[in-house]
VEXPA-970621 format. One line per 4 residues: number of its first residue (from 1); their letters; for each residue x, y, z of C-alpha. Coordinates in steps of 0.25 Angstrom, whole numbers, plus 5000, padded with zeros to 4 digits. Layout:
<recs>
NUM	a	X/Y/Z; ...;
</recs>
This chain:
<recs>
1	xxxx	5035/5047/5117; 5049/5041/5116; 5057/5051/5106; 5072/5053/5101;
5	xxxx	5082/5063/5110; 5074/5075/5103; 5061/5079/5104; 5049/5077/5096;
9	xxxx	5048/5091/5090; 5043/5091/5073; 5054/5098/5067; 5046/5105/5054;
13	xxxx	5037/5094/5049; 5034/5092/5036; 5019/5094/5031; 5012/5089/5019;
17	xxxx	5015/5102/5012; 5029/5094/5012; 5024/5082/5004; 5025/5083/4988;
21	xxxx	5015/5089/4981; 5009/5077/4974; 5009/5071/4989; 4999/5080/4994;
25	xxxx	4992/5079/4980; 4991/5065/4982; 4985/5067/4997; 4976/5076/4993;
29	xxxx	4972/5067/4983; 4970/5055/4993; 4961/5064/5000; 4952/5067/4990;
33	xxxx	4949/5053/4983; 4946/5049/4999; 4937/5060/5001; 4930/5059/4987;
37	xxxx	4927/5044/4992; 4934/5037/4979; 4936/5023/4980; 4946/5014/4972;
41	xxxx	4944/5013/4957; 4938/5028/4958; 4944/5037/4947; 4953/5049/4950;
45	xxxx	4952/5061/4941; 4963/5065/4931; 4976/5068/4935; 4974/5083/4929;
49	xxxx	4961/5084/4937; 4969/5080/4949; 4981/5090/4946; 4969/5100/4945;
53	xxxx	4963/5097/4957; 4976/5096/4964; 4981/5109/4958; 4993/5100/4955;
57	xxxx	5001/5097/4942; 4998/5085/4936; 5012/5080/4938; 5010/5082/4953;
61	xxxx	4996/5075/4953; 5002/5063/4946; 5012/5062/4956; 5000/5063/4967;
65	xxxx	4993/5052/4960; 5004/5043/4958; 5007/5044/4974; 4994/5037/4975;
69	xxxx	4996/5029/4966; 5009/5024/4974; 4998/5022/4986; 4990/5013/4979;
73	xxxx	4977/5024/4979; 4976/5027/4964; 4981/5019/4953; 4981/5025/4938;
77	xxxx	4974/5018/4924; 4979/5022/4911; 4972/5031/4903; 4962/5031/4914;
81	xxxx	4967/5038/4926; 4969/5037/4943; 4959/5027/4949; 4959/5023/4965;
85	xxxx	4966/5013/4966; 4959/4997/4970; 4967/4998/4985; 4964/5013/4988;
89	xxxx	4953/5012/4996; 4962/5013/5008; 4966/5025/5008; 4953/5032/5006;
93	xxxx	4946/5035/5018; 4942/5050/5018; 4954/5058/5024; 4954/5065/5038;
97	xxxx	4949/5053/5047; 4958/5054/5056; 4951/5045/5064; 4949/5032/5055;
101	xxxx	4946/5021/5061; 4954/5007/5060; 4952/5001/5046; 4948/5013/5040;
105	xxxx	4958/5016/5028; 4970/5018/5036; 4981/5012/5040; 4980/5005/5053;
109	xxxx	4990/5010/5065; 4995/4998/5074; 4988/5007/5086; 4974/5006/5077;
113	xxxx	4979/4992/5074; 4979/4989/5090; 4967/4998/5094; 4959/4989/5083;
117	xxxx	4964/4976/5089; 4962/4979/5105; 4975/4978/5106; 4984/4987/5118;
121	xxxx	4995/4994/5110; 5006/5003/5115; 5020/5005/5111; 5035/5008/5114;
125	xxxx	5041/5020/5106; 5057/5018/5106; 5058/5032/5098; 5049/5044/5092;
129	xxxx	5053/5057/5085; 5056/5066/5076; 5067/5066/5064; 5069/5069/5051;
133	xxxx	5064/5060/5039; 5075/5050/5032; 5077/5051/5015; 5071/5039/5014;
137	xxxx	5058/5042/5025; 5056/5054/5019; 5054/5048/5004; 5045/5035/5012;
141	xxxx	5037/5048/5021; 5038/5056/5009; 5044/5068/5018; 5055/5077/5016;
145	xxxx	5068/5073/5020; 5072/5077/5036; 5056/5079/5036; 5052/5074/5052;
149	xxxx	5048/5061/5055; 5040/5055/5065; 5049/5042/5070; 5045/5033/5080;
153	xxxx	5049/5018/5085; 5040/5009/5094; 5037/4997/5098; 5021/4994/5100;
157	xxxx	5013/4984/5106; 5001/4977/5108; 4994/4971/5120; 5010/4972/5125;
161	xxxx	5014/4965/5115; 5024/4970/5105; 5021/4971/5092; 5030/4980/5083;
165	xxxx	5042/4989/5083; 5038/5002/5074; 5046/5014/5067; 5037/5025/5062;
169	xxxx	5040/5037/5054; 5030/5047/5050; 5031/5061/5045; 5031/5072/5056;
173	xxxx	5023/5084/5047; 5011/5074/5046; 5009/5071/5061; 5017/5081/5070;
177	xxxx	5011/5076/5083; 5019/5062/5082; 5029/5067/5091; 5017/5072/5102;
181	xxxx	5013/5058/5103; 5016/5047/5112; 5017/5033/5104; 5019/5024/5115;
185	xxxx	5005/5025/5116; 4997/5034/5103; 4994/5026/5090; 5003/5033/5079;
189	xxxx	4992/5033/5070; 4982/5039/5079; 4991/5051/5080; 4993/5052/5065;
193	xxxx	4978/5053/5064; 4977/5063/5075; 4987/5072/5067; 4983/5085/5060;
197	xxxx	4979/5083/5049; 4977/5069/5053; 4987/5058/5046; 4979/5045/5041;
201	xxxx	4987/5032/5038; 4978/5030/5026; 4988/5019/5018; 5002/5013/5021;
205	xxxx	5012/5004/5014; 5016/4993/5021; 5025/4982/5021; 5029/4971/5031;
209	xxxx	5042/4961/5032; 5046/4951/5042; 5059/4951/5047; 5068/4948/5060;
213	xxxx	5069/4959/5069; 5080/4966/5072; 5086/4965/5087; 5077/4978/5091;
217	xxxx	5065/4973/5086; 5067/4959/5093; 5070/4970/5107; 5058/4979/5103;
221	xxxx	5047/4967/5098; 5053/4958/5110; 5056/4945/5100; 5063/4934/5107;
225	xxxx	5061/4923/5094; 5061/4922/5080; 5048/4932/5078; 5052/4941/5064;
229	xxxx	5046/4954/5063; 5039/4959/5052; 5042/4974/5048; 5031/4983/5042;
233	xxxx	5032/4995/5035; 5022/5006/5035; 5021/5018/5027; 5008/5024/5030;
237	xxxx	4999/5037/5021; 4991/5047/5028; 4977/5052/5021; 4985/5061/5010;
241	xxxx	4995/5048/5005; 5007/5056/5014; 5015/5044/5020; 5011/5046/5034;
245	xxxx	5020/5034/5042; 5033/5025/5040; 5032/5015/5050; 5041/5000/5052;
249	xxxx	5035/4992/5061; 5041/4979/5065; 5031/4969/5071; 5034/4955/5077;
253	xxxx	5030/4945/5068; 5022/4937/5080; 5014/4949/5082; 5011/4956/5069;
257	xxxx	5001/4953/5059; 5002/4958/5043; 4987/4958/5036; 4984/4966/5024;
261	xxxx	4974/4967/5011; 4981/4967/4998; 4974/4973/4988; 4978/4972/4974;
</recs>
């Protein structure tokens, strides 16, 4: 693995007991209605039957629910309560399967994406290491401030053929063996699902814009012409709604197709 002058050494990670309260509230909510098997439209109990099962206030479980609610999994009726929302159904898959196949409710890694496809993947990693978490990561990851991030910059390829230019980011306490791994050659989500407790890309915003690339993107995606690249930006959930990855990725527009369900 390519790393900075220092060594990848984790400098004390930050667990989930790090997370605020109505966080892990909210994971543990996630994994419940999974397990339970619930589907969209189902009815959630009261929030005081929540707080009670949670041994939580109610003013924490509200905060619990409403960080759903921000993910799109629950939605709120007046007078009448929580329900799963119409477009929940995609984050939930019973927790734990670290092994979930491809087009399972997860996200899908460009590795998964590749191995799906018959394509020959492999990648050029300019930089991986260790340093502490920006202000403005730390509010995105949901981290402490200086908290130790995972960051890593590589070019990948398919078939020989270069593709896209990524920055990734992910918190170090949820996946510690980052460091050990060689990404010129290991999938990143592969080694997220091999971590212990395993970290499941369950949901992810995202969002894509074309541009003109800058003179290092034309070096590093080999453009000789006019071809824009279009820029996405990824930020991934594990299986308790903890953001799990912050990834840019900048594809050449020749060689990068956007397809997505819309759901209303």
């Amino acid at each position: 693995m390519s790393s900075s002058d220092s060594p990848l050494l984790p400098q004390g990670p930050l667990g989930s007991e790090a997370l605020p309260l109505y966080t892990r509230v909210a994971g543990r909510l996630l994994d419940d209605i999974a397990a339970n098997g619930a589907r969209p439209g189902d009815r959630l109990p009261s929030e005081r039957a929540l707080a009670d099962r949670y041994g939580v206030s109610r003013v924490t479980m509200r905060s619990a629910l409403n960080e759903l609610a921000e993910r799109g999994v629950i939605e709120s009726s007046p007078a009448r309560g929580w329900f799963l929302a119409a477009g929940s159904a995609h984050v939930l898959s019973p927790p734990g399967d670290a092994a979930a196949p491809v087009g399972s409710r997860t996200v899908q890694g460009f590795a998964d994406y590749a191995e799906r496809h018959g394509f020959g993947v492999r990648a050029e990693v300019l930089h991986a290491r260790v340093r502490a978490a920006t202000v403005q990561e730390s509010e995105r990851l949901r981290v402490g401030p200086g908290a130790d991030l995972f960051e890593m910059r590589r070019v990948r390829f398919l078939d020989d053929r270069v593709v896209v230019l990524e920055h990734n980011r992910l918190p170090l306490g949820l996946c510690p063996g980052l460091t050990e791994a060689d990404f010129s050659r290991d999938s990143l989500y592969a080694t997220l699902r091999r971590a212990d407790p395993p970290q499941l890309p369950r949901v992810a915003d995202y969002s894509v814009e074309a541009r003109q690339p800058t003179d290092e993107e034309r070096e590093l995606l080999e453009i000789t012409d006019a071809t824009p690249v279009l820029v996405a930006t990824q930020l991934a959930f594990n299986q308790d709604a903890q953001p799990l990855e912050l990834t840019v990725a900048s594809y050449r527009g020749d060689r990068y197709h956007f397809r997505a369900s819309i759901t209303g």
